[in-house]
N, C-alpha and C positions, 0 to 999 in steps of 0.2 A: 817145704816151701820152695817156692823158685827163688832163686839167686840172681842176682843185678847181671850176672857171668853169662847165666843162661839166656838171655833174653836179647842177644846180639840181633843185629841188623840181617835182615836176610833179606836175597836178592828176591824183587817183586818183579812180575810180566807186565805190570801195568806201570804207571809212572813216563815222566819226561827222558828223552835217550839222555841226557845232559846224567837226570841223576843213574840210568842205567849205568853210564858208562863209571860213574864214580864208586856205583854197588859194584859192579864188575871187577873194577882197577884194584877196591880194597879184598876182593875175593884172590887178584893174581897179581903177583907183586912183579911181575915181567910185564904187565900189561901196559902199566902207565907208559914206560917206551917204547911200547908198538903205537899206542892210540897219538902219544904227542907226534912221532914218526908220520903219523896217517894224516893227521891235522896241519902239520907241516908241509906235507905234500900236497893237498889239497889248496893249501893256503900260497903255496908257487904255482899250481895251477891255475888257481883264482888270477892270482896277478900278472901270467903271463897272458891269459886272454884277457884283461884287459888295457893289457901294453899293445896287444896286439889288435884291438877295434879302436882304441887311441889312434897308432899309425893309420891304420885304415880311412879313417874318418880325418885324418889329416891330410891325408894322400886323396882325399875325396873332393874334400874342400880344395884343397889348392888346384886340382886337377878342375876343379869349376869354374874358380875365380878365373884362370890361365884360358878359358873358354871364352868367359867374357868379356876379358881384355881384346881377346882375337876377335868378336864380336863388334866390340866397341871400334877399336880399329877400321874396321871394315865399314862399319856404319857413316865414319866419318869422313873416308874418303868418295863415298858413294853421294853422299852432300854433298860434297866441293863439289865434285864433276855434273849433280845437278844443278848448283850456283852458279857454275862457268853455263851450262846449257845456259838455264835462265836468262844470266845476261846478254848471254849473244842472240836470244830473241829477242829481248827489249833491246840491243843495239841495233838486228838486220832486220827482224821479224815483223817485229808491232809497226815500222811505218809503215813498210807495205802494205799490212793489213787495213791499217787505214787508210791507203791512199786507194786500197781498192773498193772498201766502203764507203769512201765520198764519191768515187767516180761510180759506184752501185746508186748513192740518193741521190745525184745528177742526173744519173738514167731514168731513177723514178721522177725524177720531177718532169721532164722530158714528155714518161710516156708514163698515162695515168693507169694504165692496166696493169704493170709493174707493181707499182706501190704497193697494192693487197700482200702480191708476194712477200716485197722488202720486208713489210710491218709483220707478216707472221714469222718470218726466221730473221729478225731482228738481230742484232747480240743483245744481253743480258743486260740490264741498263742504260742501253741506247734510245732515245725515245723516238715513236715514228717520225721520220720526215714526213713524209706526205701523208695526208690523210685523205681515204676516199671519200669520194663525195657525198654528203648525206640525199639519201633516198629520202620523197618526198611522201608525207602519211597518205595510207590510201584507207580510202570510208567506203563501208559497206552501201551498193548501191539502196536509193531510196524505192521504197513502194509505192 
């Protein structure tokens, strides 16, 4: 008859590497401190790449945000100096411009063949001064 003795654990092809590696280890008893050795190794490689896409990714970020500050900076000085424009046309600019569009509806009112023009290039919200004259209906002649 077989004996409990005979019937040990033998190393199988098939199976998880997890229990390969346990079939293996109990085959060679120098084994288990290569494999922990290898596992170890791996195990600092593991963590130095990812100390090192950490940095990276730190270095990423900040190297962005440091963009967008320089961004924003610039954003904000380029407003001011259109704020200053701004106002110095509302101080020099807009009266003239109107004082040259009243002395433009004066002209029309003056001289009626003007007017068409003023009312078609108007400004934006201005409403005609002059209106031209209404044209009187004409009827088809009778038979």
């Amino acid at each position: 008859m077989d004996s409990p003795a005979d019937k040990s654990p033998q190393p199988s092809t098939g199976g998880s590497p997890s229990a390969q590696l346990e079939l293996g280890a109990a085959a060679q008893p120098g084994a288990d401190a290569t494999a922990l050795e290898a596992l170890q190794h791996s195990q600092q490689s593991l963590r130095a790449l990812f100390n090192l896409a950490l940095i990276a990714l730190l270095l990423l970020g900040g190297s962005g945000s440091l963009v967008l500050l320089q961004q924003v900076g610039q954003v904000r000085r380029e407003a001011n100096a259109l704020r200053k424009t701004v106002a110095e046309f509302e101080r020099t600019g807009q009266p003239q411009l109107e004082a040259i569009l009243a002395k433009l509806k004066e002209f029309a009112r003056a001289h009626l063949d003007f007017a068409p023009v003023l009312a078609k290039y108007r400004p934006a919200g201005d409403a005609p001064s002059a209106t031209p004259p209404a044209k009187a209906p004409t009827q088809p002649p009778k038979k």
